[in-house]
N, C-alpha and C positions, 0 to 999 in steps of 0.2 A: 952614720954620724951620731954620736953620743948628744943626749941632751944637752941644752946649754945651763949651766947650775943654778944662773937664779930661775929660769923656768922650771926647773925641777923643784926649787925649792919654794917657789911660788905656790905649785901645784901640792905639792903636800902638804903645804897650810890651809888650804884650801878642802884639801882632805878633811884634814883634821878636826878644821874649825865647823865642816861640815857633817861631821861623823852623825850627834844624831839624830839629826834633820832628816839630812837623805837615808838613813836606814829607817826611821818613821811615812819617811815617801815610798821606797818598795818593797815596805809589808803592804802599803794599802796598794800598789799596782799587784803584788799577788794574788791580795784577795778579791781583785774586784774581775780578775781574770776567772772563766770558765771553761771545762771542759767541753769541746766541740764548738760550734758557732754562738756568739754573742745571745744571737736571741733564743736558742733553746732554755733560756732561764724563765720566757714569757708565757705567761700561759695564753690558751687559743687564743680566748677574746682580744689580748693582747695582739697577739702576733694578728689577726684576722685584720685588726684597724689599721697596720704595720703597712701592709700589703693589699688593703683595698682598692686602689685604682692600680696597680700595675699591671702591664701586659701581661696576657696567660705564660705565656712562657717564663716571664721572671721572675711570679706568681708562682710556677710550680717548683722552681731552684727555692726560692724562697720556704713554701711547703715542708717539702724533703729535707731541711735542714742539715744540710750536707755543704753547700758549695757557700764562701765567703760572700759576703756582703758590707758596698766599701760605699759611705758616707763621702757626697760633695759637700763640703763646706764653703759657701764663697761669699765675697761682699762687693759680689758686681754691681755697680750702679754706673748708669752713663753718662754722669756730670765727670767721672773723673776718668782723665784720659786714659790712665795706668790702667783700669777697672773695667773701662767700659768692652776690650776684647773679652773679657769672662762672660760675656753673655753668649757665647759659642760655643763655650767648653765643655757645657754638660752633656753635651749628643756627640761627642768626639768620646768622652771620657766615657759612658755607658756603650758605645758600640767596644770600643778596645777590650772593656771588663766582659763584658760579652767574649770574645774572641778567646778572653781565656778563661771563660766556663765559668762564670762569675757574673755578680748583680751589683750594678752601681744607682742610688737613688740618691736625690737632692736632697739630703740633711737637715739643707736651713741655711739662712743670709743671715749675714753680719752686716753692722752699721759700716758703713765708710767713707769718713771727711776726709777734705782734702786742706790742706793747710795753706795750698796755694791760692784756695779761693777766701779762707779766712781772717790768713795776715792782717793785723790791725783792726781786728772785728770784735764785735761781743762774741762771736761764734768760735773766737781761738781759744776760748775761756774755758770751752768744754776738750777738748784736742787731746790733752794729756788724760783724762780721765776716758775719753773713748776709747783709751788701748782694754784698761778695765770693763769695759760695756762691753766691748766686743769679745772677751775671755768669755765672760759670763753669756754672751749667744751664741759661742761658741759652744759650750756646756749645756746648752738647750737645746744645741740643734741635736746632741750626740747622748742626751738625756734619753732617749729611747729604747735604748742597749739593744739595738736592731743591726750593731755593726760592727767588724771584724777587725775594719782599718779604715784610716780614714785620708782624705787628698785636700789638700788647705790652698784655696784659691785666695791670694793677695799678693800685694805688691807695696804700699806706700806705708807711711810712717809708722802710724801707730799701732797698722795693721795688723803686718807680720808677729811683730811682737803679742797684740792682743790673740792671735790664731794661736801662735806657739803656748804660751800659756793656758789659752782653753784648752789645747790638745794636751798637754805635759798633764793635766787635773784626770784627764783620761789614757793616763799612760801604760798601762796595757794595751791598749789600741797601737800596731803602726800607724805614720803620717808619714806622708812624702808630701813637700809643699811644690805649689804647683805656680809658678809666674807668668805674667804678660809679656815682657819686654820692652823696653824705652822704645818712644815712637826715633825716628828716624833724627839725623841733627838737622837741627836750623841755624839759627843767625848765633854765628860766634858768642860764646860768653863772655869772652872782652868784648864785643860791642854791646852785648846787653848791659855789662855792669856800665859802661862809659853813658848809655843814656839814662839810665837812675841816676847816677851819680849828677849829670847833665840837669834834670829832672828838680833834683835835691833845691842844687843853687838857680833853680826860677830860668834857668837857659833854654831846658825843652817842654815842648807844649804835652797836656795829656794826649793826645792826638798821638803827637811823636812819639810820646810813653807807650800806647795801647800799641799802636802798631810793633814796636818793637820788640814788646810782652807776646806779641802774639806770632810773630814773625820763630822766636823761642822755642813757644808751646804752641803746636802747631797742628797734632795727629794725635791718634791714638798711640797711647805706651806712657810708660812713665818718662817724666821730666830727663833730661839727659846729665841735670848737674851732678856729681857726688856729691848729694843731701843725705838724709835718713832711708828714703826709698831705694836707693839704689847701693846705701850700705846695708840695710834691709836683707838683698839680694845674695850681696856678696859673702853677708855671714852664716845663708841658708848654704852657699857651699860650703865655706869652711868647716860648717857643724854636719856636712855629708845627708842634709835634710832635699836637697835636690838631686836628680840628677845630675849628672859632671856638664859642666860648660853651660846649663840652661836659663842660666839671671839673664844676659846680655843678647837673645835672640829677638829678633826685632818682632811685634804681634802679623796677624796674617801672612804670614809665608809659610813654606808647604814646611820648614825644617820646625818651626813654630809648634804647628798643629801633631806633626809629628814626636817631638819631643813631649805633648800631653798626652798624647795616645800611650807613648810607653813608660810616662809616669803611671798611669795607672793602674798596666800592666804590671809594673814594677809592685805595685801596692797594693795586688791579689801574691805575687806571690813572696809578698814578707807575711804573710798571714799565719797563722798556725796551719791552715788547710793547704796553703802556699808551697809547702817544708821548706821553709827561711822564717820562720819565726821573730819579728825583729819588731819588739816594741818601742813605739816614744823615748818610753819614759828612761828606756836601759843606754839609747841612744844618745840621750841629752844628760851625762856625766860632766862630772869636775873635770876632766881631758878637753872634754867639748865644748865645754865653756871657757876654756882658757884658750881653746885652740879660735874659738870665737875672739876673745879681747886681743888675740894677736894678728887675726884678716883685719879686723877694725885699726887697728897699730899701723897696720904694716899699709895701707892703702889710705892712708889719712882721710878716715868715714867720721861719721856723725857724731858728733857728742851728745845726741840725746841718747846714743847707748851706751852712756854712762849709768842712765838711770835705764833702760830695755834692756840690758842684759843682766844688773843684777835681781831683777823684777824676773825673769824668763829663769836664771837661776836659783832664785827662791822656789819658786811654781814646782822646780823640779827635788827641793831639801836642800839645794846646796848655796853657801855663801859666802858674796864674794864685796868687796869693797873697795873704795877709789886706791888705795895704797898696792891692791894687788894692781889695777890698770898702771900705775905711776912706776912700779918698781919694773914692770914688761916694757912699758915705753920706753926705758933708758936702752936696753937691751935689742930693742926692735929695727932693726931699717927697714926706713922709708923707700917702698918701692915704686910710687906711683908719685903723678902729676898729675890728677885729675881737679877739671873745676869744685869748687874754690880755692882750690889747694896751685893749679896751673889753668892752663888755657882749654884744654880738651876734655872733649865728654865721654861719658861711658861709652860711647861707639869707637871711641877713638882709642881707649883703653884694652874695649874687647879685640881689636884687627890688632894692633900690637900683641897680644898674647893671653889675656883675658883671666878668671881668675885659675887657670888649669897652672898657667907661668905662676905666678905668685906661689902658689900652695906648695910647688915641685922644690922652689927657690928657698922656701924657709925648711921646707922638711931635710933640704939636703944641708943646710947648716946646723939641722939639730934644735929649729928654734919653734918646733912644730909636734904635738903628738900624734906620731901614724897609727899608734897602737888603739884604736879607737872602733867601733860600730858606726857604720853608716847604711843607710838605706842598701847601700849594693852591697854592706856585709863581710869587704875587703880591706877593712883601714882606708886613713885616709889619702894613702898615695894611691887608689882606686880614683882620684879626683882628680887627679892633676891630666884630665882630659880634654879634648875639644868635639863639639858633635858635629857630623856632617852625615845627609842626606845618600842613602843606596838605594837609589828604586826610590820607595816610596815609605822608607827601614831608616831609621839611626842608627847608625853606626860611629864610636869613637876612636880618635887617636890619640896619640902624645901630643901634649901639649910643645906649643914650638920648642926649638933648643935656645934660640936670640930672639929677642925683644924685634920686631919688626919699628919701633919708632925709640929711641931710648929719650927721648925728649917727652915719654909719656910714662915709660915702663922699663925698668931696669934690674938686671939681677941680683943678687944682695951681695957679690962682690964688691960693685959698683954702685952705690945707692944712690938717692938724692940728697939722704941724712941718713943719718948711724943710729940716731931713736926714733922714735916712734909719732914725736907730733903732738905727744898729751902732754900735761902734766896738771898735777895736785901741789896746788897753791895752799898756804893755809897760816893761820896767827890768830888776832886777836879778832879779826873778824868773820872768823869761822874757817871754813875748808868748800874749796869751789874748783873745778876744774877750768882747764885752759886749753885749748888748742891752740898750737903755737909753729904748727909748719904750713900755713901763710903768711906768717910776721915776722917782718924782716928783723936779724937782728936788732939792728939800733934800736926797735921799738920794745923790744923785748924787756927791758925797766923803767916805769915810768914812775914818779914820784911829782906829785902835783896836789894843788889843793881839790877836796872833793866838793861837787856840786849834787843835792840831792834831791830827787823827784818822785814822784809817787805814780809816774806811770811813762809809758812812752809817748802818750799826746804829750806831756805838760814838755817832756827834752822837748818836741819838735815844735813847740809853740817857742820854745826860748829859742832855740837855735834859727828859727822862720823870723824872731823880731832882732838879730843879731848879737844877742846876748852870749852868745858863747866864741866869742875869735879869741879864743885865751886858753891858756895851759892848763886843764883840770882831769879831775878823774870823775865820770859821772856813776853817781850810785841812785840804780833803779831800785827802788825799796816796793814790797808788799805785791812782791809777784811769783810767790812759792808755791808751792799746791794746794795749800789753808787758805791761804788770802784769797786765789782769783784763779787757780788751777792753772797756774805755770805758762801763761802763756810765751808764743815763740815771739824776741823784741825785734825785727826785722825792720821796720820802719825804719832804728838808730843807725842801720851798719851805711845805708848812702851819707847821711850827714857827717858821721863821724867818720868816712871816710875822706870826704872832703876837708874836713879840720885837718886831720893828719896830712895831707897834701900840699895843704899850706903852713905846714911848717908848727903847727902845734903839737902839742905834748897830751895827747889823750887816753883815756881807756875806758875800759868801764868793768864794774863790778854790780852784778847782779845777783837777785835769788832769783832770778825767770830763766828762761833757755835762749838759747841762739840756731840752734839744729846743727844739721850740717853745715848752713852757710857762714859760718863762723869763717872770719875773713882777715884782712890783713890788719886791722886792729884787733890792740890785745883785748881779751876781754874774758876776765872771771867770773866763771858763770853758776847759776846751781849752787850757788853758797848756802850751806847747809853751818845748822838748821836754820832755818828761815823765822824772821821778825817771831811770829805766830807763833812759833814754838821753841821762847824765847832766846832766837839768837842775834849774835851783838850786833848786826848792820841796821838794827833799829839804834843804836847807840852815836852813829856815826851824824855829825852836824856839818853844815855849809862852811868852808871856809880848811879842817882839818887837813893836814896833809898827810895823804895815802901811798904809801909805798906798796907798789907791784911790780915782784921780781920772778920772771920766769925762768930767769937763771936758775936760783937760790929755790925757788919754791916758795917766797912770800908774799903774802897776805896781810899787809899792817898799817893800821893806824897807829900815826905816833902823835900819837894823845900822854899825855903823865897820866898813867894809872889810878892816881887819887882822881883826877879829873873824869877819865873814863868812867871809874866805876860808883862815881858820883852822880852820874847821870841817867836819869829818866827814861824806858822804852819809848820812843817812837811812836805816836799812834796816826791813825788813818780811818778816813768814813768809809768802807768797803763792800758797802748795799748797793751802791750802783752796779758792781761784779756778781751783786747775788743774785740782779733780779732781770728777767729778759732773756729773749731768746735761748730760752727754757734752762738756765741756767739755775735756777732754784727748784728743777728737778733733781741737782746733782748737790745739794745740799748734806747728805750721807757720803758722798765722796770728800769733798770740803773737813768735814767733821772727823772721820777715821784714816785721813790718808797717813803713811808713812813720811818721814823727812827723806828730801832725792837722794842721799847717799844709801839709802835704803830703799832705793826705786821708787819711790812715791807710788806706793802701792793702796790698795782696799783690804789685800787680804793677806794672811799671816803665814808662815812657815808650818810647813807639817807637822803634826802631833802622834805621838804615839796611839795605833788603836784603841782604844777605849776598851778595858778589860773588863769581865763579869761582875757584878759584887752582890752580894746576897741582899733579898728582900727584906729589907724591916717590915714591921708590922703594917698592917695596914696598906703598904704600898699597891700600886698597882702596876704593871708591866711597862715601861718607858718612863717613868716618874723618876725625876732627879731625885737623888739623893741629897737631902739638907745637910750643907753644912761639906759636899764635895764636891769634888772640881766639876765646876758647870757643865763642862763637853761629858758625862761620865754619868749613862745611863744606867738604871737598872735591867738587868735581862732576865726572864724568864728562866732560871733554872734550867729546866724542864726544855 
């Protein structure tokens, strides 16, 4: 099947506009590459501290400098269910690398929050900027150049992404990423949302609440909703960075343990010493990133990787923006129904057909690049697998031929919709994305006057003393990544579901996030650029009327122009978000982030190596040169 042409033509703007980013990213993946193992670059004393407590045997593979050596990276911790099976994996994953003639050592942990314990906290404040923190211990743990390839233990939000970026910084290394799996289902997600919502309007007791939170989230694995973690999952297959079929296997079972075992495996032999040779960095191209914004399309996933994917893309040279997500959306169908999007969770997704069906379904309509490197080195219709257990051996097949439930999972013949689910809103008050396949049509324009608050306590103090049973659009102001580090507005989506229930006219427009759980109200979110760096939704006053058209694509205040542009930024007291709950540790993220349509990032696109240039007088060896480009040392001649 021939590509479909705006994918094609998507893709080669992408190219283009990427040209030379990503060719300043794989000069520096060639030069940081070595001949033979990683660590023969170290000298003894080096490599001696490398290798001081390991057992004599891995010790002496170590020695010899012959056989690969594969870096665990993980951010196990046991507060978060997703996380907490990664505390088994390192004695599964060193016997495997064992097995085949290879040494695996623990690298280094990564930080990892969970957003479900933060919601509504001073500690959601830090969230978005821990994808960056975790890049960067990622970077630390792989700082030792003691390793060949490496295996990325995560699962949840900001995770995946922060792991892929540390690893893409060290792309001459293979990565194969390595997951937990959703704990098993619990209590329907139509009953969980009916008790929030219940909750909201003072009907159920916390008692009722907790219990049915917990009835939820219940076990070890990640959450079962399609949030961030579990499109997380779905877009390490699509970008071919997992094994086939491995997001959706439940933690502790034998096919579980099994499928780490032969991740590993798999990640001795893409090594140079492997003969499969298969870097990161060559892995995660403009194909893979598109083939990425199209899982995420096509399964109606998280809108925070609006801002993770083009952050995960930069990491790697290349760049991409909301208009590339907007113009695949038109072009994508919707394959799936998964919660918030329908009633069913990713277990329910996976036994229907899982993402082996999905990937098989766009590649056969041409809406998919096979032409691509993945970890197994076969394109990506090598993916459209499912695993299942021989002995005590993984073994795959094809993925089913029919959707086993089509009320979850549908072929792209037959879809649920003919786009994608997103769209890029945009006008006089900026450009903000929308997911829009939970919301019914009729909600899909709403034009109302706007109410404006400066955080999510202040809506649910008004909407708790009944100040809101009326037609509005609510604009959350001073929650971009400058103000207060983007937190997720979760608290609004019960209230303002229940307005819309009853017959009102709502929405809402933010510069904060919503995640995955962006829901059946409309809601603009990530409107870029943000108050702070000054964009217009500091402009917007109580009372204006806001048209949002998901139809059309707008974003408008209809304000007269003279009026608009007569008027005053917006200000806000924004110390109480600096200070607490170490929150003015992250004071440097605050100060250099990117705006979200630029992934609200810390760090910058790749630069060309830094070339020679001759000493001036006086100099000394590493001494800038006055008066040239800052990054742009002197080098020793000689």
């Amino acid at each position: 099947m021939a590509l479909h042409p705006v994918l094609q033509a998507v893709t080669d703007r992408i190219i283009e506009r990427s040209r030379p980013s990503r060719a300043a990213y794989l000069a520096h993946l060639d030069a940081a590459r070595v001949q033979g193992v990683q660590r023969s670059a170290l000298a003894c004393t080096n490599l001696a501290h490398g290798f001081a407590a390991f057992p004599a045997n891995d010790k002496l593979k170590l020695k010899e400098q012959k056989k690969p050596s594969i870096a665990i990276v993980s951010s196990y911790n046991d507060m978060l269910s997703a996380h907490q099976p990664f505390q088994f994996f390192p004695e599964i994953i060193k016997a495997a690398v064992r097995e085949a003639d290879a040494v695996a050592q623990f690298a280094g942990g990564t930080p990892a929050m969970c957003d479900g314990v933060t919601q509504g906290q001073p500690g959601m404040e830090l969230s978005l900027f821990s994808r960056d923190t975790i890049a960067m211990s990622t970077a630390v743990a792989l700082s030792h150049n003691m390793f060949d390839a490496g295996l990325y233990l995560g699962v949840c939000d900001k995770i995946v992404p922060g792991l892929l970026i540390g690893a893409l910084h060290f792309g001459h290394l293979p990565a194969v990423f390595v997951p937990a799996g959703p704990m098993t289902s619990g209590m329907s997600n139509k009953d969980k949302a009916a008790i929030r919502q219940r909750y909201a309007k003072g009907l159920a007791t916390r008692e009722e609440l907790l219990e049915g939170e917990s009835a939820s989230y219940h076990s070890a694995g990640t959450c079962t909703f399609y949030g961030t973690a579990n499109s997380n999952q779905m877009l390490m297959e699509f970008m071919g960075l997992h094994l086939p079929g491995a997001a959706f296997v439940t933690p502790g079972t034998p096919l579980r343990d099994a499928l780490t075992a032969a991740a590993a495996k798999r990640a001795v032999a893409i090594t140079p010493q492997g003969g499969n040779y298969t870097p990161v960095g060559h892995i995660v191209d403009e194909k893979a990133i598109v083939n990425a914004v199209i899982g995420l399309l096509a399964t109606g996933g998280s809108t925070n990787h609006t801002l993770h994917l083009v952050a995960i893309a930069k990491a790697a040279g290349i760049v991409i923006d909301w208009d590339d997500f907007n113009e695949l959306s038109a072009i994508i169908p919707m394959l799936t129904r998964i919660y918030p999007n329908g009633d069913a969770d990713v277990n329910h997704f996976n036994a229907a057909g899982g993402p082996g069906f999905v990937i098989r379904e766009l590649l056969d309509q041409g809406l998919l690049h096979d032409d691509v490197r993945t970890i197994l080195g076969k394109g990506l219709r090598a993916h459209c697998m499912e695993p299942f257990l021989d002995g005590d051996q993984v073994v795959w097949k094809p993925a089913v031929a029919q959707s086993a439930d089509t009320d979850v999972l549908r072929p792209a013949a037959t879809p649920f919709a003919n786009d994608g689910g997103m769209i890029l809103v945009k006008g006089n008050l900026g450009r903000a994305v929308m997911k829009i396949s939970a919301v019914k049509e009729q909600h899909r324009i709403v034009e109302a006057p706007a109410l404006t608050f400066n955080s999510q306590e202040d809506f649910m103090h008004a909407y708790q003393a009944g100040h809101l049973d009326r037609d509005f659009i609510a604009v959350i102001r001073f929650q971009g990544p400058r103000a207060n580090g983007m937190p997720e507005l979760h608290a609004l989506t019960p209230a303002l579901a229940n307005l819309q229930d009853a017959g009102r006219k709502v929405a809402l427009v933010t510069d904060g996030r919503m995640s995955g759980a962006s829901g059946k109200v409309p809601a603009a979110i990530h409107v870029s650029p943000e108050i702070l760096a000054g964009g217009p939704l500091g402009l917007v006053r109580d009372g204006d009327i806001i048209r949002l058209d998901a139809t059309l694509g707008t974003l408008q205040a209809l304000v007269p122009d003279a009026v608009w542009h007569a008027r005053a930024m917006a200000t806000a007291d924004l110390s109480s978000s600096h200070i607490g709950m170490g929150r003015e540790l992250f004071s440097m993220f605050r100060h250099s982030v990117s705006e979200a349509e630029k992934g609200a990032t810390t760090f910058a696109l790749p630069s060309p190596i830094p070339t020679t240039v001759p000493l001036h007088e006086g100099a000394d060896v590493g001494e800038i040169v006055p008066g040239s480009d800052e990054d742009t040392l002197i080098k020793n001649p000689s």
